[in-house]
PyMOL Python script that loads the backbone (N, CA, C, O; Angstrom):
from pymol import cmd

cmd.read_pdbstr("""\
ATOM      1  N   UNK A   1      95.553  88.317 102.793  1.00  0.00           N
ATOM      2  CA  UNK A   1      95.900  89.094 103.953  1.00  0.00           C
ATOM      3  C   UNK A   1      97.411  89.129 104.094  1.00  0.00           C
ATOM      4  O   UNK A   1      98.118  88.126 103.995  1.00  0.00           O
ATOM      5  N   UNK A   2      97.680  89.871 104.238  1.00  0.00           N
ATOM      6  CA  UNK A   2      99.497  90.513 104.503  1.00  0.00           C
ATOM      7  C   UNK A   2     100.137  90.550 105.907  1.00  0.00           C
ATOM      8  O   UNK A   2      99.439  91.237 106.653  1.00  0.00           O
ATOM      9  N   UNK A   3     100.715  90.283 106.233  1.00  0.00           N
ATOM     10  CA  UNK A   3     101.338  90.650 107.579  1.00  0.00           C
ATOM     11  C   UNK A   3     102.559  91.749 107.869  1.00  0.00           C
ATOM     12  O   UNK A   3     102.864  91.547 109.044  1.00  0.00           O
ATOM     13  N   UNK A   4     103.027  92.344 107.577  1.00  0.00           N
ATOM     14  CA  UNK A   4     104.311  93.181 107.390  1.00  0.00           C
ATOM     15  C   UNK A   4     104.219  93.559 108.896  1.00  0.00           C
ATOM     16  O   UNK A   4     103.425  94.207 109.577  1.00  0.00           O
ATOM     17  N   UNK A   5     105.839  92.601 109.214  1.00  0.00           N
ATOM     18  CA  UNK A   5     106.546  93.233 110.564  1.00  0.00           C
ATOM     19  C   UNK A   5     107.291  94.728 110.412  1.00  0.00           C
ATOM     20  O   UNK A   5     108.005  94.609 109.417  1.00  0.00           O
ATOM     21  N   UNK A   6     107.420  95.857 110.861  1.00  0.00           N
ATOM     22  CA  UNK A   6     108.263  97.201 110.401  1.00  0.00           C
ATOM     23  C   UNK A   6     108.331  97.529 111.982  1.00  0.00           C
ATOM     24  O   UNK A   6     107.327  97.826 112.630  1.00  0.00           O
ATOM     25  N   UNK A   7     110.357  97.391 112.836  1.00  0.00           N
ATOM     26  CA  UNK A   7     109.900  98.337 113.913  1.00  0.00           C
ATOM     27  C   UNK A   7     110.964  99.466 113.618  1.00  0.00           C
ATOM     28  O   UNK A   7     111.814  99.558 112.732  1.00  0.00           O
ATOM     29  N   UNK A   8     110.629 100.278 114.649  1.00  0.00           N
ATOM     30  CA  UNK A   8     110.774 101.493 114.580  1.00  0.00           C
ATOM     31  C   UNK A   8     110.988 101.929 116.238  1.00  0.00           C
ATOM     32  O   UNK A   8     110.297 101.532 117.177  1.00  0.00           O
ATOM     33  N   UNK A   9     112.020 102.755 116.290  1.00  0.00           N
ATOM     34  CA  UNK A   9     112.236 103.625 117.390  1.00  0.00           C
ATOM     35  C   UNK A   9     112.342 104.911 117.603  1.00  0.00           C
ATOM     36  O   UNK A   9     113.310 105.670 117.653  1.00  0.00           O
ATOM     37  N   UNK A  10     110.793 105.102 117.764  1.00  0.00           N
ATOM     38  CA  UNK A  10     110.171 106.607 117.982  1.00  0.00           C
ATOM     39  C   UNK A  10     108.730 106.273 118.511  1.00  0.00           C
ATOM     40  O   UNK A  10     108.243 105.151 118.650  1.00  0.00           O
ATOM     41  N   UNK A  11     108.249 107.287 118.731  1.00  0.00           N
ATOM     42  CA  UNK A  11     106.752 107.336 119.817  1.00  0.00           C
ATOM     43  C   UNK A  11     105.951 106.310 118.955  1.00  0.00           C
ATOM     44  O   UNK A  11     106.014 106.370 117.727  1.00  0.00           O
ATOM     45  N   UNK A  12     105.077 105.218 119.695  1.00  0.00           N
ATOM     46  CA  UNK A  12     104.124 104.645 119.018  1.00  0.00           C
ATOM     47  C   UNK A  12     102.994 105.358 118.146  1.00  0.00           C
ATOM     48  O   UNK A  12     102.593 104.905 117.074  1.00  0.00           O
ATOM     49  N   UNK A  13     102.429 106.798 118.878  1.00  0.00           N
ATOM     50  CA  UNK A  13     101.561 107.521 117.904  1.00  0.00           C
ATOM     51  C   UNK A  13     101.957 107.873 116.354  1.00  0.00           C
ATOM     52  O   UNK A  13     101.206 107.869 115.379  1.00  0.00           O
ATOM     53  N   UNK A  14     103.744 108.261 116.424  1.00  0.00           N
ATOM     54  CA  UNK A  14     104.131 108.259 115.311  1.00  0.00           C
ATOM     55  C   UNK A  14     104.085 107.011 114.417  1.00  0.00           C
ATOM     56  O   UNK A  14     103.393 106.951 113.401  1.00  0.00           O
ATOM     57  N   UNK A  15     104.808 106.098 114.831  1.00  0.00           N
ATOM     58  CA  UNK A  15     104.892 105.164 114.266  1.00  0.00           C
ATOM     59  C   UNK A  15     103.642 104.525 113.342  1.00  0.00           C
ATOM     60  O   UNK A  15     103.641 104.237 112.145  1.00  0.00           O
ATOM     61  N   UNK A  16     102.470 104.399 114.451  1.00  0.00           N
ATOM     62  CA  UNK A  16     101.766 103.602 113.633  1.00  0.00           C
ATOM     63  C   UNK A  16     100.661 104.580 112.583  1.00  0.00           C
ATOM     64  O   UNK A  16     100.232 104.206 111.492  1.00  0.00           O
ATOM     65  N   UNK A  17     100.367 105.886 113.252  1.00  0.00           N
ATOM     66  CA  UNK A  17     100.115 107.223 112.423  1.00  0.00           C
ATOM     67  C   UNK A  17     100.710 106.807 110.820  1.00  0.00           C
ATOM     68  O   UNK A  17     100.102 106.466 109.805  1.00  0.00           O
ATOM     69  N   UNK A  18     102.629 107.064 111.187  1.00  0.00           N
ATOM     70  CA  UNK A  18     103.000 107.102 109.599  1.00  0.00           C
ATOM     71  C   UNK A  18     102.509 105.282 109.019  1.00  0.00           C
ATOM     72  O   UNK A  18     102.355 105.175 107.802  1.00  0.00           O
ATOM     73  N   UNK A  19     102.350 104.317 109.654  1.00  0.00           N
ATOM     74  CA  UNK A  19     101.792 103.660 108.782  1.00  0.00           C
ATOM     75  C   UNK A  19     100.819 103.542 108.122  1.00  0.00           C
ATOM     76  O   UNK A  19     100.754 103.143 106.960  1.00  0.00           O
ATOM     77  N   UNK A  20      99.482 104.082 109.218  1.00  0.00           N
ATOM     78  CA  UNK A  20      98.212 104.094 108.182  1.00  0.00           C
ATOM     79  C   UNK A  20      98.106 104.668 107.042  1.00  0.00           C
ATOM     80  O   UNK A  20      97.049 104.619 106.412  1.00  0.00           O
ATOM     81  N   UNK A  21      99.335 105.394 106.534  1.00  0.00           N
ATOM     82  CA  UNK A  21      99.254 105.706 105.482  1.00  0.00           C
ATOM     83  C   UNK A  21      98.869 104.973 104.647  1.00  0.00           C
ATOM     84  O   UNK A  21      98.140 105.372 103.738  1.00  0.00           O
ATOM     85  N   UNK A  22      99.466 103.112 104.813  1.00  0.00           N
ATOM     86  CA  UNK A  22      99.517 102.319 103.926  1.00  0.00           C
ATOM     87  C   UNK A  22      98.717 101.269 104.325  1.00  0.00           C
ATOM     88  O   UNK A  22      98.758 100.321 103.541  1.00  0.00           O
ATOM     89  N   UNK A  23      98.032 101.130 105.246  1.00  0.00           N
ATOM     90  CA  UNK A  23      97.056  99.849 106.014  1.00  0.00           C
ATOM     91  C   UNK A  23      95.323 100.488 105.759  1.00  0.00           C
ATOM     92  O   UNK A  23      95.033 101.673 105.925  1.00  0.00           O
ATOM     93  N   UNK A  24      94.468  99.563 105.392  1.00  0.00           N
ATOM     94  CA  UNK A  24      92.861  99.730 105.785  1.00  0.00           C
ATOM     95  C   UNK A  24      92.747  99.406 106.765  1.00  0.00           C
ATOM     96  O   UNK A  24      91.757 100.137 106.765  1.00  0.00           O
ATOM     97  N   UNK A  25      92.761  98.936 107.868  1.00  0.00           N
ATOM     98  CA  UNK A  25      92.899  99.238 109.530  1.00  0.00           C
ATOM     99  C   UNK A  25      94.185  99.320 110.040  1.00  0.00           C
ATOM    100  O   UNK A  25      95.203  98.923 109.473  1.00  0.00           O
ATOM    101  N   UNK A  26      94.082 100.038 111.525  1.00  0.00           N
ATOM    102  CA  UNK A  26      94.664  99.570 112.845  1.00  0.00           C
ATOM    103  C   UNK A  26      93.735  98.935 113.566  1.00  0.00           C
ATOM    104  O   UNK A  26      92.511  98.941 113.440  1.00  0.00           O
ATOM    105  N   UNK A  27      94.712  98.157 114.653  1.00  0.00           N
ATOM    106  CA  UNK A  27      93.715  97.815 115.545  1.00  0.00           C
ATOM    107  C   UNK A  27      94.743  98.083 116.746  1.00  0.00           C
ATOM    108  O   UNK A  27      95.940  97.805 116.676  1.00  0.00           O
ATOM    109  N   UNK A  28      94.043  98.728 117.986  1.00  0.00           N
ATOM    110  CA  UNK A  28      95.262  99.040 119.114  1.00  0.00           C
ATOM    111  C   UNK A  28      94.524  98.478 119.957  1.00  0.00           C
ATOM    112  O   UNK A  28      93.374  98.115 119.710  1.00  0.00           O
ATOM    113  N   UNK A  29      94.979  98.371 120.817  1.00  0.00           N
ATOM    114  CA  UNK A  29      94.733  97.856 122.326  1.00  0.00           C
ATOM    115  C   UNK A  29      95.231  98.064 123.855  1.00  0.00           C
ATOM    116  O   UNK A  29      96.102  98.921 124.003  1.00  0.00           O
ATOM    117  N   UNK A  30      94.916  97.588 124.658  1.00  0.00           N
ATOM    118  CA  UNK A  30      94.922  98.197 126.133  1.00  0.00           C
ATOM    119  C   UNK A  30      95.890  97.312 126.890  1.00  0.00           C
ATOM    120  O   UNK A  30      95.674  96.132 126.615  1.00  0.00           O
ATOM    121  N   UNK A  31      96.649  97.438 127.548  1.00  0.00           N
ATOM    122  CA  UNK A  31      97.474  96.394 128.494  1.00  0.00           C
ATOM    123  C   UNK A  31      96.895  96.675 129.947  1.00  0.00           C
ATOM    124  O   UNK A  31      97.337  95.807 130.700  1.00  0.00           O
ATOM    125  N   UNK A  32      96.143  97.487 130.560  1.00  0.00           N
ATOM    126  CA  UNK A  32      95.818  97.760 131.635  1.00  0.00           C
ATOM    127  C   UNK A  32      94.240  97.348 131.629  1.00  0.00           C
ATOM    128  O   UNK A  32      93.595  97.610 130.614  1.00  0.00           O
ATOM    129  N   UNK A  33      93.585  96.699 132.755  1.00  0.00           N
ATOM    130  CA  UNK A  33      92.217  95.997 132.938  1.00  0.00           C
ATOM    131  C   UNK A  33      91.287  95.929 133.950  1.00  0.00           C
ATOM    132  O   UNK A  33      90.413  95.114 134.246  1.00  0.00           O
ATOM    133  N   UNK A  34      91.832  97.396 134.603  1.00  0.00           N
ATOM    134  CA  UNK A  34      90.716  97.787 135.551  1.00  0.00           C
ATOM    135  C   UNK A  34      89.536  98.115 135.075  1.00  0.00           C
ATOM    136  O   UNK A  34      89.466  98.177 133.848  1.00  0.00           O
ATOM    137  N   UNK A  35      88.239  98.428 135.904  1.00  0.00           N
ATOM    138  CA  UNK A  35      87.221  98.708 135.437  1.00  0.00           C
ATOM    139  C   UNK A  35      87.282 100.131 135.021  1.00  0.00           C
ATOM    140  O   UNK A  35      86.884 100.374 133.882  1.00  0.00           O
ATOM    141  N   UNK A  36      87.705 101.089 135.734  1.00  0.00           N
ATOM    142  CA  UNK A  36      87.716 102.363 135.807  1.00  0.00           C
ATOM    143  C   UNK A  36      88.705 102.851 134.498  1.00  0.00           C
ATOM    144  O   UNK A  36      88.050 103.604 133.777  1.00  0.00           O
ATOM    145  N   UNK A  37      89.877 102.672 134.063  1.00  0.00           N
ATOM    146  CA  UNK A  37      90.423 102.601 132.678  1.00  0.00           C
ATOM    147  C   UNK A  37      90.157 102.029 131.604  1.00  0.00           C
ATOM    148  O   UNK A  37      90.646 102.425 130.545  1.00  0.00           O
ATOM    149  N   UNK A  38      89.074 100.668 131.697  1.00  0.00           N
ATOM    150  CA  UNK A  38      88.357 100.253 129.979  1.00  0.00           C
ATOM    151  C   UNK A  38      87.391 101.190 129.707  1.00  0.00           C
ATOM    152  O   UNK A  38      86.773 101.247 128.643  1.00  0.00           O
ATOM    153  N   UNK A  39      87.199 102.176 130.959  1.00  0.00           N
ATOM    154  CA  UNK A  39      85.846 103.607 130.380  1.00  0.00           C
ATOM    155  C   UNK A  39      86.725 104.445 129.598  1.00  0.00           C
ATOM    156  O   UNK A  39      86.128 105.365 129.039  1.00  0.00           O
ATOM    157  N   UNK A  40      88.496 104.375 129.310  1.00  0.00           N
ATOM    158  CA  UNK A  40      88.841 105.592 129.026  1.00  0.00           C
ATOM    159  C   UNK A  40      89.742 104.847 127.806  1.00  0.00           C
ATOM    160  O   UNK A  40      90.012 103.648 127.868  1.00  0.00           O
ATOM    161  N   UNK A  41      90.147 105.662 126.755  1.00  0.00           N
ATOM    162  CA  UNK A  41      91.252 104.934 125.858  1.00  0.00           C
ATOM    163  C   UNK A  41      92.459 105.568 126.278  1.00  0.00           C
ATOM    164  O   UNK A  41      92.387 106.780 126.485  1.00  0.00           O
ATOM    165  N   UNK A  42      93.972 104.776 126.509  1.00  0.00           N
ATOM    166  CA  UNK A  42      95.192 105.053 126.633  1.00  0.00           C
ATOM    167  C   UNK A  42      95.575 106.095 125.662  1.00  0.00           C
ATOM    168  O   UNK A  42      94.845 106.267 124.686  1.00  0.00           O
ATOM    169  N   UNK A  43      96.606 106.787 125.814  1.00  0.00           N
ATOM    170  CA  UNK A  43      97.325 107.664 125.098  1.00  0.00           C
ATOM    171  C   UNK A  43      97.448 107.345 124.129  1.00  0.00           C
ATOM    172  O   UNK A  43      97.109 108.251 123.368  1.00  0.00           O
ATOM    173  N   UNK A  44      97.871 106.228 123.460  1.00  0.00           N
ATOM    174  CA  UNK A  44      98.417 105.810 122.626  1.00  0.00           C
ATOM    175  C   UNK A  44      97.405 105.604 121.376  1.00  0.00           C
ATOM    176  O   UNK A  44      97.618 105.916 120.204  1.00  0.00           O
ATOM    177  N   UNK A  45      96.099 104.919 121.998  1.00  0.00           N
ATOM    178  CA  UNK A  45      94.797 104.507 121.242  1.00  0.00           C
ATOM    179  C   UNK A  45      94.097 106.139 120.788  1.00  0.00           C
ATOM    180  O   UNK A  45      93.510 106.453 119.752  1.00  0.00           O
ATOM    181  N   UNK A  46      94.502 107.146 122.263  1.00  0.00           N
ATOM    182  CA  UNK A  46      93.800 108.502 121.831  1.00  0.00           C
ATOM    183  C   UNK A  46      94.759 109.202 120.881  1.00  0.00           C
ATOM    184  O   UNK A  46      94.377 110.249 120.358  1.00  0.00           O
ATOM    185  N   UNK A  47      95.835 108.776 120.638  1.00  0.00           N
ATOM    186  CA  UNK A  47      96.225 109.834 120.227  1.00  0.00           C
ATOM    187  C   UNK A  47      96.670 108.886 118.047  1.00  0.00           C
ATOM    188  O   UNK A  47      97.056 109.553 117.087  1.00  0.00           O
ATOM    189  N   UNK A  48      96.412 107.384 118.030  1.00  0.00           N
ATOM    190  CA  UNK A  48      96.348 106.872 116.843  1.00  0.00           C
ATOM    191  C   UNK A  48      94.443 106.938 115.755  1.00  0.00           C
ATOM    192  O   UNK A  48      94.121 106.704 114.590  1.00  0.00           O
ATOM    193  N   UNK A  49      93.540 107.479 117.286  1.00  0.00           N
ATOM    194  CA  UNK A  49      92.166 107.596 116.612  1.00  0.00           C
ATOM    195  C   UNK A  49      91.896 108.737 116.155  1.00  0.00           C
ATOM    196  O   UNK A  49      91.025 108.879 115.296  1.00  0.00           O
ATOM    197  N   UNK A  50      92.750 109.973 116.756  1.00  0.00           N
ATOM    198  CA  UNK A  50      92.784 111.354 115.945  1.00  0.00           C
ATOM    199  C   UNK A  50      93.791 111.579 114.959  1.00  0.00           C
ATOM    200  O   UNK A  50      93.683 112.385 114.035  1.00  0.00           O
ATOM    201  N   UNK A  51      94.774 110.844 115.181  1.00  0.00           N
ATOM    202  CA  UNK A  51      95.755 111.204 113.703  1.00  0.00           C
ATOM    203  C   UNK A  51      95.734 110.076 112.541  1.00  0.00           C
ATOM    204  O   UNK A  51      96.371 110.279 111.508  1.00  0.00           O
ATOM    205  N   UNK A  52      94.964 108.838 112.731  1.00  0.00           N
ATOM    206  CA  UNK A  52      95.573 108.202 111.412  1.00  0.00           C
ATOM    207  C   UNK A  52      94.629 108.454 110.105  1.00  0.00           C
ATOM    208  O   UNK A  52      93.684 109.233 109.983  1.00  0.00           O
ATOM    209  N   UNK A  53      95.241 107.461 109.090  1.00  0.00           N
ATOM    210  CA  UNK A  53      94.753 108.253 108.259  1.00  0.00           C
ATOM    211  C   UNK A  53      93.823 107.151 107.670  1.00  0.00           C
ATOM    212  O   UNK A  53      93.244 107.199 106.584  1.00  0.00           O
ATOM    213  N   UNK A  54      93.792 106.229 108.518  1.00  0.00           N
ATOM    214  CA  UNK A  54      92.800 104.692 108.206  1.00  0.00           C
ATOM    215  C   UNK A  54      91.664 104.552 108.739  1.00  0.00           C
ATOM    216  O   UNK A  54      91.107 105.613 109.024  1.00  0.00           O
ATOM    217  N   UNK A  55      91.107 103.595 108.981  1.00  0.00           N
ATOM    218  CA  UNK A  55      90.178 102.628 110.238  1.00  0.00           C
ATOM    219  C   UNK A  55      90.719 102.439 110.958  1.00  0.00           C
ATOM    220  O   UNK A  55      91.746 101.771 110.838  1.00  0.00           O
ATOM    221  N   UNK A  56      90.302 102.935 112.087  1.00  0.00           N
ATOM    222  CA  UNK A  56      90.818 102.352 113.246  1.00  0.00           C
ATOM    223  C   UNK A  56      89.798 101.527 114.351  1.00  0.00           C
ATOM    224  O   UNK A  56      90.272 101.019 115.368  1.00  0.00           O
TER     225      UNK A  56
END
""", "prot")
cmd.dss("prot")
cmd.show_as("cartoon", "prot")
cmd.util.cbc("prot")
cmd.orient("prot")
C-alpha cells in the first residue's frame, strides 16, 4: 500500500478528479453531521463521483 502526499491549490473536484487518474480508489468524506445532510452528498463528494476516473 502507498501513501503519496500531493497538495495542490485549485478546487478539490479538480484536484482529486486529476488524480484518479492514477489511484484504484478515492475515498471522500463529510465534515458536516446533521441528520438531514448524511441523506445528501456534499459538493465535493457529488461532484468527485461523476468525474473520476476510479472507485470511488
Amino acid at each position: 500500500m502507498n501513501l503519496v502526499e500531493d497538495i495542490r491549490c485549485v478546487h478539490p473536484v479538480e484536484a482529486l478528479t486529476d488524480a484518479s487518474d492514477t489511484c484504484d480508489l478515492l475515498v471522500v468524506g463529510s465534515h458536516d453531521r446533521s441528520a438531514l445532510s448524511s441523506l445528501l452528498l456534499g459538493s465535493v463528494s457529488r461532484g468527485v463521483l461523476h468525474h473520476a476516473r476510479c472507485s470511488v
